[in-house]
LOMARLUM-187811 format. One line per field, with one value per residue (C-alpha): residue in one letter; residue number from 1; x, y, z. Coordinates in nm, 2 decimals, m for minus. Example, Ala and Ser with C-alpha at 12.3 -4.5 7.8 and 13.67 -1.06 7.14 Angstrom:
2
aa = a / s
i = 1 / 2
X = 1.23 / 1.37
Y = m0.45 / m0.11
Z = 0.78 / 0.71
***
This chain:
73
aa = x / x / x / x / x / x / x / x / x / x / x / x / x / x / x / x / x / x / x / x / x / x / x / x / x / x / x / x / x / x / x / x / x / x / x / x / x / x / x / x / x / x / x / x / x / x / x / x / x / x / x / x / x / x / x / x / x / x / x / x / x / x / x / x / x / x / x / x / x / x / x / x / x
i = 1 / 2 / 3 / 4 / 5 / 6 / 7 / 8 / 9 / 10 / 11 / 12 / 13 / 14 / 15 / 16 / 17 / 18 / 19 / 20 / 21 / 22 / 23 / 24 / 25 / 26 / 27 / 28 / 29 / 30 / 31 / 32 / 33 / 34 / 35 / 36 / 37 / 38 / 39 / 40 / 41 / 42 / 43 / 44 / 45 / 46 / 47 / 48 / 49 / 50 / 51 / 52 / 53 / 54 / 55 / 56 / 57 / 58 / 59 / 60 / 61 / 62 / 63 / 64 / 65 / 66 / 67 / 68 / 69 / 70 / 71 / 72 / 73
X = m0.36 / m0.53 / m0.60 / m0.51 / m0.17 / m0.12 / 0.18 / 0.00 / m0.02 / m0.37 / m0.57 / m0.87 / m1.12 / m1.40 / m1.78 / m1.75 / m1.38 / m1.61 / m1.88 / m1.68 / m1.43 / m1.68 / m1.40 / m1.45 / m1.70 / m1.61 / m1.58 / m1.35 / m1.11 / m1.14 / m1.05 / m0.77 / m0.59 / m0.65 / m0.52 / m0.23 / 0.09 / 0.20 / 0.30 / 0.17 / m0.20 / m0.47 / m0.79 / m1.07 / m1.31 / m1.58 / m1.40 / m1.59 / m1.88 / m2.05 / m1.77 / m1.61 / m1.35 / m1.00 / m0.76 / m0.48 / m0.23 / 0.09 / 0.37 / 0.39 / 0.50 / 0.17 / m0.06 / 0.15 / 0.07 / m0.26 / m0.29 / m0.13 / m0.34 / m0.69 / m0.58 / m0.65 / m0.52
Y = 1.49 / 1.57 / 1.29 / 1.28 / 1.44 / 1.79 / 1.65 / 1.44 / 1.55 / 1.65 / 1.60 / 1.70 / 1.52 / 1.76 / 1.61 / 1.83 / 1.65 / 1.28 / 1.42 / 1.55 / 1.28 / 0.98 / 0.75 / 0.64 / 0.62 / 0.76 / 0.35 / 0.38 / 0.63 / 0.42 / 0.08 / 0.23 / 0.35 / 0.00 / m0.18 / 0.03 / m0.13 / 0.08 / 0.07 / 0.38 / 0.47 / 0.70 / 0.89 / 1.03 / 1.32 / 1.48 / 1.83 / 2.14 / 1.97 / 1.87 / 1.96 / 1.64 / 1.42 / 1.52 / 1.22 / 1.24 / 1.05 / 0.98 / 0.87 / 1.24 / 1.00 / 0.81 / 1.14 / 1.22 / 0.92 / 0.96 / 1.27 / 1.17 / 0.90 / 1.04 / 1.40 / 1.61 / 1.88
Z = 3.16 / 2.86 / 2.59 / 2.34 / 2.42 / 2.28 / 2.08 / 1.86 / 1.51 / 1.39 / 1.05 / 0.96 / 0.71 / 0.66 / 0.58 / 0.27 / 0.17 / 0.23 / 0.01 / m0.27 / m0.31 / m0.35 / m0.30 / 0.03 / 0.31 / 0.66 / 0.81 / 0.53 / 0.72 / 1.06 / 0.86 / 0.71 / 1.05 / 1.22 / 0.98 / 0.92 / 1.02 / 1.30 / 1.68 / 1.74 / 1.85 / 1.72 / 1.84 / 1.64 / 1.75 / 1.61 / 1.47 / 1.54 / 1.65 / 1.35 / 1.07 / 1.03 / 1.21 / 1.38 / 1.36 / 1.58 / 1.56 / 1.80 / 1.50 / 1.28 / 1.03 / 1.07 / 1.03 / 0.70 / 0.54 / 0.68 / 0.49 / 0.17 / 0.16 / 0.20 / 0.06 / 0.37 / 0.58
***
């Protein structure tokens, strides 16, 4: 089985996004998901290597505040 499951919605926060938007540091992005108030789970990977981070999450509803949130694709 792969992890995380294929169904789980993907964003992206590039290194460039980070750099550019000054608001936030990248433990930033981590604290943000644990402490959200959800029963759902999440996994981060390193996206295309070096790029930035893929969060995935399980809700879709979680990933689109996610996205709103930290203004990311």
């Amino acid at each position: 089985m792969a992890w995380p499951p294929p169904d789980w919605t993907e964003c992206v926060v590039t290194w460039d996004e980070i750099m550019s938007l000054q608001r936030f540091r990248p433990q930033a992005l981590y604290d943000w998901c644990d402490r959200y108030p959800s029963e759902s789970c999440y996994h981060v990977h390193g996206w295309e290597s070096t790029e930035g981070f893929a969060f995935r999450f399980e809700d879709a509803r979680d990933a689109t505040v996610f996205k709103l949130t930290w203004n990311c694709r």
